[in-house]
Chimera marker file (.cmm) of the C-alpha trace (Angstrom):
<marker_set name="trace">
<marker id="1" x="24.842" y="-4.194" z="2.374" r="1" g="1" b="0" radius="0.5"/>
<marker id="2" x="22.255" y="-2.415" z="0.156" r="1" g="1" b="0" radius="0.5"/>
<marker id="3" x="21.951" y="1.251" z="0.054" r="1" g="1" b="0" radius="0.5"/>
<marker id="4" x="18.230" y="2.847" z="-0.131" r="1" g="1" b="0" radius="0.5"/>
<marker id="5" x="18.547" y="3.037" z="-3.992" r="1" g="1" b="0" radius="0.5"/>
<marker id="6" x="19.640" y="-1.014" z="-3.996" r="1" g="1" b="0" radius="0.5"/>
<marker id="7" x="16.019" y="-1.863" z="-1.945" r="1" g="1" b="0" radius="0.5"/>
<marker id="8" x="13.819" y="-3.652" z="-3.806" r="1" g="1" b="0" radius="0.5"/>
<marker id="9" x="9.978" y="-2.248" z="-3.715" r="1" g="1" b="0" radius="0.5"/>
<marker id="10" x="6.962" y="-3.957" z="-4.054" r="1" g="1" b="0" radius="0.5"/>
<marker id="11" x="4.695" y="-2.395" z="-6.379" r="1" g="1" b="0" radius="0.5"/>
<marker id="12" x="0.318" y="-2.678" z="-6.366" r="1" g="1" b="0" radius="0.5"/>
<marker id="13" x="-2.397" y="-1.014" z="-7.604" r="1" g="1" b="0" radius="0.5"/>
<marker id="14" x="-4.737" y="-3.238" z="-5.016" r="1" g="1" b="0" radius="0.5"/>
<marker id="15" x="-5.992" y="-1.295" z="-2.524" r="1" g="1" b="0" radius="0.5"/>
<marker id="16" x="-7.107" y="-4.114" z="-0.670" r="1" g="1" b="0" radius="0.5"/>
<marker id="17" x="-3.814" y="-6.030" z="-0.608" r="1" g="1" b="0" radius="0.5"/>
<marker id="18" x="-2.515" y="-3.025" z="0.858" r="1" g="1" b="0" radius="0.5"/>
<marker id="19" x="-5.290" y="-2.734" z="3.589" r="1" g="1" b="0" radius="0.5"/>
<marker id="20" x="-4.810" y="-6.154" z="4.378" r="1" g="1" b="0" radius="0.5"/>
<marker id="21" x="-1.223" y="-6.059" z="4.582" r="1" g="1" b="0" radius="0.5"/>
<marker id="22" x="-1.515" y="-3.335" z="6.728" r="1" g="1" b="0" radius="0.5"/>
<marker id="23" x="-3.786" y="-4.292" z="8.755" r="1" g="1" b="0" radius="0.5"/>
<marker id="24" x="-1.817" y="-7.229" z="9.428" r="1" g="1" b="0" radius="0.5"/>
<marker id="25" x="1.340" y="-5.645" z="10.387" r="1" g="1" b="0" radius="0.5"/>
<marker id="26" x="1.018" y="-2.305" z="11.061" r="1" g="1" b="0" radius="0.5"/>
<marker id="27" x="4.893" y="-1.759" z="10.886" r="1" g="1" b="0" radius="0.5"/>
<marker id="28" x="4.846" y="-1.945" z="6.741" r="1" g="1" b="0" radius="0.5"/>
<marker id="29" x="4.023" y="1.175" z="5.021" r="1" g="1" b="0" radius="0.5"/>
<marker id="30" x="2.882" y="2.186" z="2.154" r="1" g="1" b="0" radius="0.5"/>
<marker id="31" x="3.867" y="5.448" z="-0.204" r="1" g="1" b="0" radius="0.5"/>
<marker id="32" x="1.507" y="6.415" z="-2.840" r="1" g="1" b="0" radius="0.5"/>
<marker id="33" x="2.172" y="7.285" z="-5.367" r="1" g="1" b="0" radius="0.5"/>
<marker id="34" x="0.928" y="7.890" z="-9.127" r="1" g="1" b="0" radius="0.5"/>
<marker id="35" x="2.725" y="6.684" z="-11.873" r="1" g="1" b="0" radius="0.5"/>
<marker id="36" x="0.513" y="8.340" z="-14.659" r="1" g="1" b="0" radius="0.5"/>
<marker id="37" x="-2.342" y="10.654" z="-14.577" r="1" g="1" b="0" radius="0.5"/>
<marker id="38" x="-5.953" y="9.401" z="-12.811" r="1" g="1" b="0" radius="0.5"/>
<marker id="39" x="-3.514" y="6.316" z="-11.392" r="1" g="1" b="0" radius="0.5"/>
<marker id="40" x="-3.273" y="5.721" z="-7.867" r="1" g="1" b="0" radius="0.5"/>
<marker id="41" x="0.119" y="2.653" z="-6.766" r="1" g="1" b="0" radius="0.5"/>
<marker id="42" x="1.036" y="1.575" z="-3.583" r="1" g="1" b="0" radius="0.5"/>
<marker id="43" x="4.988" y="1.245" z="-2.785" r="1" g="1" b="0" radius="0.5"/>
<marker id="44" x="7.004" y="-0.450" z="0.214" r="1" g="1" b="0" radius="0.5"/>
<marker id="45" x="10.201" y="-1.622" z="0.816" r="1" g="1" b="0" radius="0.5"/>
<marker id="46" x="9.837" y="-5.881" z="-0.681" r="1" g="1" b="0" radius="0.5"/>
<marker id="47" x="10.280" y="-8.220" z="2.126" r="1" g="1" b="0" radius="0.5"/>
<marker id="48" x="9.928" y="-11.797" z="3.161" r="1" g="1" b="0" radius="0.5"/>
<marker id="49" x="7.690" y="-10.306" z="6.031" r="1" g="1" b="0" radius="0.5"/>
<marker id="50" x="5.672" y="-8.401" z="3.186" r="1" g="1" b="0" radius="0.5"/>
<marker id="51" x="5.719" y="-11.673" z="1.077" r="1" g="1" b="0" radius="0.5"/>
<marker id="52" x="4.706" y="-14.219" z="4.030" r="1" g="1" b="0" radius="0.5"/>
<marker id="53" x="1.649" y="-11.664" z="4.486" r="1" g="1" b="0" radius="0.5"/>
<marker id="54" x="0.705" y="-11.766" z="0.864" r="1" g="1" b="0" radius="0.5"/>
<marker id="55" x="0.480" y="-15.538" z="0.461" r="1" g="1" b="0" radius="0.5"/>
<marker id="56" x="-1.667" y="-15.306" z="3.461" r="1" g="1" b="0" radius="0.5"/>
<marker id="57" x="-4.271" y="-12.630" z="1.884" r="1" g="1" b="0" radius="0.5"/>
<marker id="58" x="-3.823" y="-14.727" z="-1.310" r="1" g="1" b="0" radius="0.5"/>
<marker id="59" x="-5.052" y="-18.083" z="0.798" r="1" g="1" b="0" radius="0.5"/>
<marker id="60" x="-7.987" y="-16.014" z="2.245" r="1" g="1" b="0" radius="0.5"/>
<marker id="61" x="-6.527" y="-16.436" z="5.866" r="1" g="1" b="0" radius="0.5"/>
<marker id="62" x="-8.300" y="-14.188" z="8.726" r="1" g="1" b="0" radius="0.5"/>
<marker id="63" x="-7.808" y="-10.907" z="9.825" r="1" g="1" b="0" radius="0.5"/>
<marker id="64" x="-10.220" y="-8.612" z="12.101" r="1" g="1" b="0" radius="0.5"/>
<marker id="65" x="-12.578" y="-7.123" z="10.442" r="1" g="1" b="0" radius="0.5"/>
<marker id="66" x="-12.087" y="-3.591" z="12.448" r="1" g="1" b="0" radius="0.5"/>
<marker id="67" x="-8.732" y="-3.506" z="11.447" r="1" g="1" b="0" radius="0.5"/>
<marker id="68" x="-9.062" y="-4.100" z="7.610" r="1" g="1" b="0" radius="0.5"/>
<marker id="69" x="-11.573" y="-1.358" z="7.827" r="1" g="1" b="0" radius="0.5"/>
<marker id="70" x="-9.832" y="1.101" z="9.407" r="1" g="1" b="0" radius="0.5"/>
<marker id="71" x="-6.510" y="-0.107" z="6.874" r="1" g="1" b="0" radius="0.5"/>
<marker id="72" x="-9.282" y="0.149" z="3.788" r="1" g="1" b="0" radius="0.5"/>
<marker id="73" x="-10.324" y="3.693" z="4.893" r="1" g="1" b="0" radius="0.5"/>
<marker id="74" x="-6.397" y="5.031" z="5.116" r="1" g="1" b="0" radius="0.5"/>
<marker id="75" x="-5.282" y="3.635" z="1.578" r="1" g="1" b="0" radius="0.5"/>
<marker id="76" x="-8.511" y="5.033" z="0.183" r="1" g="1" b="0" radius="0.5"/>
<marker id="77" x="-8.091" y="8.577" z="1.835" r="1" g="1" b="0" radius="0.5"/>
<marker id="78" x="-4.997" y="8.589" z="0.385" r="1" g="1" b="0" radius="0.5"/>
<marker id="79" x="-5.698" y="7.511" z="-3.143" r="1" g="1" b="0" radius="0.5"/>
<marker id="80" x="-8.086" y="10.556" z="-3.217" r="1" g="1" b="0" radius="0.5"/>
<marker id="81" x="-5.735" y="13.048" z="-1.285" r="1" g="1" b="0" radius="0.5"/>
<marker id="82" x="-2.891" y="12.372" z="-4.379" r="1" g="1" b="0" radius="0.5"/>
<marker id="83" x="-5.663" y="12.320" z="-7.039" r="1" g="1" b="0" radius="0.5"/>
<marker id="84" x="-7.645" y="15.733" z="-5.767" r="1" g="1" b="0" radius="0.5"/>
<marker id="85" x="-3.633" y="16.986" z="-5.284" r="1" g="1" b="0" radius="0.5"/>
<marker id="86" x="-2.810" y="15.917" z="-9.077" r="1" g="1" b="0" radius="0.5"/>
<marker id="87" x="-6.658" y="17.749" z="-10.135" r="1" g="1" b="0" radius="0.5"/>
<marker id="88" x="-5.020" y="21.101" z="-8.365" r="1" g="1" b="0" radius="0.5"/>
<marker id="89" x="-1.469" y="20.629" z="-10.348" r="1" g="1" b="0" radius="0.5"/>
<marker id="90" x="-0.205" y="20.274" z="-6.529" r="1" g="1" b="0" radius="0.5"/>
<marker id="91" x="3.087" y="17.395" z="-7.081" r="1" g="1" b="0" radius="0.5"/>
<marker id="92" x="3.445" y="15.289" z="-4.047" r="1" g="1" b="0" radius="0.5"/>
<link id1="1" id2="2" r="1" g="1" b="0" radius="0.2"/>
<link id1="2" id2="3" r="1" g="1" b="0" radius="0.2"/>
<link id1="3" id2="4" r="1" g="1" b="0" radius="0.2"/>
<link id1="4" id2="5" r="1" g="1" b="0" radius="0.2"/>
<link id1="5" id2="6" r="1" g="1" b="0" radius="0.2"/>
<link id1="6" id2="7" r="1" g="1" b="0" radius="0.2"/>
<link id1="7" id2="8" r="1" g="1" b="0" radius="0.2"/>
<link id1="8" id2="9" r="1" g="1" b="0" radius="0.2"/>
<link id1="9" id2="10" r="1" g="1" b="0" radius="0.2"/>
<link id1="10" id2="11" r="1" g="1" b="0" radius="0.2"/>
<link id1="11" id2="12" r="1" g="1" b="0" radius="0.2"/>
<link id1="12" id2="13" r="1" g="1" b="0" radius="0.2"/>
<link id1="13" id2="14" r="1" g="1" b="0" radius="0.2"/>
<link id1="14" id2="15" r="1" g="1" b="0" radius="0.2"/>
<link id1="15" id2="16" r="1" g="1" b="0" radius="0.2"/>
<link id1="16" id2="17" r="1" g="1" b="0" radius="0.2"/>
<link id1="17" id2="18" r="1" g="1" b="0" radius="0.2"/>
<link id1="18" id2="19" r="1" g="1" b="0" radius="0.2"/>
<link id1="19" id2="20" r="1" g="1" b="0" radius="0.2"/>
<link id1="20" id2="21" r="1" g="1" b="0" radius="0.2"/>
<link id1="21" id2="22" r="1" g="1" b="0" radius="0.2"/>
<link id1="22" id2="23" r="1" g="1" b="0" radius="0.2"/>
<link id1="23" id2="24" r="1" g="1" b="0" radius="0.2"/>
<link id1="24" id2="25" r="1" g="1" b="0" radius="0.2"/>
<link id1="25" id2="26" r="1" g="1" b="0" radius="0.2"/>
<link id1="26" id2="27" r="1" g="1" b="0" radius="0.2"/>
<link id1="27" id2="28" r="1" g="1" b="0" radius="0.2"/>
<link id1="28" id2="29" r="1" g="1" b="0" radius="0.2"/>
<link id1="29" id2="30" r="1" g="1" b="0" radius="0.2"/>
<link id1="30" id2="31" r="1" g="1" b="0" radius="0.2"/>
<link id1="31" id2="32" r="1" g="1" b="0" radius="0.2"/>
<link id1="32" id2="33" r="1" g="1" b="0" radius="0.2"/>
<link id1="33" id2="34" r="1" g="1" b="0" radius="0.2"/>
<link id1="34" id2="35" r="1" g="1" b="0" radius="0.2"/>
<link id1="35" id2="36" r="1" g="1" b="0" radius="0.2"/>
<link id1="36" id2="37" r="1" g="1" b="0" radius="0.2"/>
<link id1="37" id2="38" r="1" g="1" b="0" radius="0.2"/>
<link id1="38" id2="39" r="1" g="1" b="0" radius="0.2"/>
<link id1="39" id2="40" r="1" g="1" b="0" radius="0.2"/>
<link id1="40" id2="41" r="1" g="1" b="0" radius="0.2"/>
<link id1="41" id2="42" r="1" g="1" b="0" radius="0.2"/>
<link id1="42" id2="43" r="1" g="1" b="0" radius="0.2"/>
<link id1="43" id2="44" r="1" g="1" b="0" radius="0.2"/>
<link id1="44" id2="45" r="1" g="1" b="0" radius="0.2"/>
<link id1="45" id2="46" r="1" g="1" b="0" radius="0.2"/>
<link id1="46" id2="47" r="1" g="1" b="0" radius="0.2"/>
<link id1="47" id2="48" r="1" g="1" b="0" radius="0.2"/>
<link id1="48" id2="49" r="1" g="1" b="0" radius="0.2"/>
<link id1="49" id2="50" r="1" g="1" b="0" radius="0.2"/>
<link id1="50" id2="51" r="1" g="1" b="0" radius="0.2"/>
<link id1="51" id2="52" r="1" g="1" b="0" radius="0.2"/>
<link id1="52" id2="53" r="1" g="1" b="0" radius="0.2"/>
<link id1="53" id2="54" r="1" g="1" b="0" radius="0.2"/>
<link id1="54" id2="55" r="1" g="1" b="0" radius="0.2"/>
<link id1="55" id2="56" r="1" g="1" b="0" radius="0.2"/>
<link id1="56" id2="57" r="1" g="1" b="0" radius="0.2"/>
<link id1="57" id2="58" r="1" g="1" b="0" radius="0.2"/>
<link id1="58" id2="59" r="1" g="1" b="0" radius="0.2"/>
<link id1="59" id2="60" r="1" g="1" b="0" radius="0.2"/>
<link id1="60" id2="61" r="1" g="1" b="0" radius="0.2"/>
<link id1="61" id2="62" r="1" g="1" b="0" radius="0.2"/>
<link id1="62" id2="63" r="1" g="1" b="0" radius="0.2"/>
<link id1="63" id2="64" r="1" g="1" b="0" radius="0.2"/>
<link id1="64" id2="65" r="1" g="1" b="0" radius="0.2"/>
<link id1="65" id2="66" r="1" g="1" b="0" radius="0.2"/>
<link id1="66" id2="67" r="1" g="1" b="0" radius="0.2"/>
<link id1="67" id2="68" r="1" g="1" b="0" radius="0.2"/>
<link id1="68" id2="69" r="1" g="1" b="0" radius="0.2"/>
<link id1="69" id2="70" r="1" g="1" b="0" radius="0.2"/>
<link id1="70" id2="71" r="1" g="1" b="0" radius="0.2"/>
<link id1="71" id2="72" r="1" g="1" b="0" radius="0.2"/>
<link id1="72" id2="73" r="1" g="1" b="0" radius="0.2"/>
<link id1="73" id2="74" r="1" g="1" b="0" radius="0.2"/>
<link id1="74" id2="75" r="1" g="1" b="0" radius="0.2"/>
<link id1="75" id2="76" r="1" g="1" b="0" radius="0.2"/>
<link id1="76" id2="77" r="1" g="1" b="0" radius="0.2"/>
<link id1="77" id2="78" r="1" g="1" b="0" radius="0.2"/>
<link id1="78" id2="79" r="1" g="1" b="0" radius="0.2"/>
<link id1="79" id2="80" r="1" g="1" b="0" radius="0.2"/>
<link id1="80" id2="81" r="1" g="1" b="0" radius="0.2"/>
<link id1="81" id2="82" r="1" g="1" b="0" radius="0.2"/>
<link id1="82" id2="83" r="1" g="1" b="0" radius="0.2"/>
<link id1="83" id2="84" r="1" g="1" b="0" radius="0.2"/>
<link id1="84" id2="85" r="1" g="1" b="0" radius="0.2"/>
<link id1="85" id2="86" r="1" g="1" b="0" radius="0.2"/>
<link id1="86" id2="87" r="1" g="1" b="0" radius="0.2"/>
<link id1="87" id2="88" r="1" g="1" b="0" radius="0.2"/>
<link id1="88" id2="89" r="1" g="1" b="0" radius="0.2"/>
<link id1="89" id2="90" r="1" g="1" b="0" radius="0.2"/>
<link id1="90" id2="91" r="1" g="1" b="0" radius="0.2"/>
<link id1="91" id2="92" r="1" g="1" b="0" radius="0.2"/>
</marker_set>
């Protein structure tokens, strides 16, 4: 059994693997997070769900377009919310 630390995480700096992901199943999450100054990354717990979905964005399967959208519009609220937060010396 692994304990939180043991969990692998899937790390991306594509905002629009993360929308689609997302979008797709609305059950994975994403942190982010900034692992230098002015950088915005995306972190969630790595699973086979999470993988299956990549290898689907990756083969340019569909997904409705509302739904990316609305996925595109979260992950880039909150790449500005932890930039304008890191601007204000504000740690998150």
């Amino acid at each position: 059994m692994q304990t939180e630390n043991q969990t692998k995480k899937f790390h991306t700096r594509d905002y629009l693997l993360r929308s689609y992901v997302e979008a797709k199943d609305p059950n994975i999450h994403f942190q982010t997070v900034s692992p230098r100054p002015g950088k915005a990354e995306f972190v969630t717990e790595a699973t086979d769900t999470l993988y299956s979905i990549i290898a689907e964005y990756n083969s340019n399967a569909s997904i409705p377009v509302q739904d990316f959208i609305e996925a595109m519009k979260a992950a880039k609220d909150d790449m500005m919310d932890l930039l304008r937060s890191e601007r204000a010396g504000v740690t998150r």
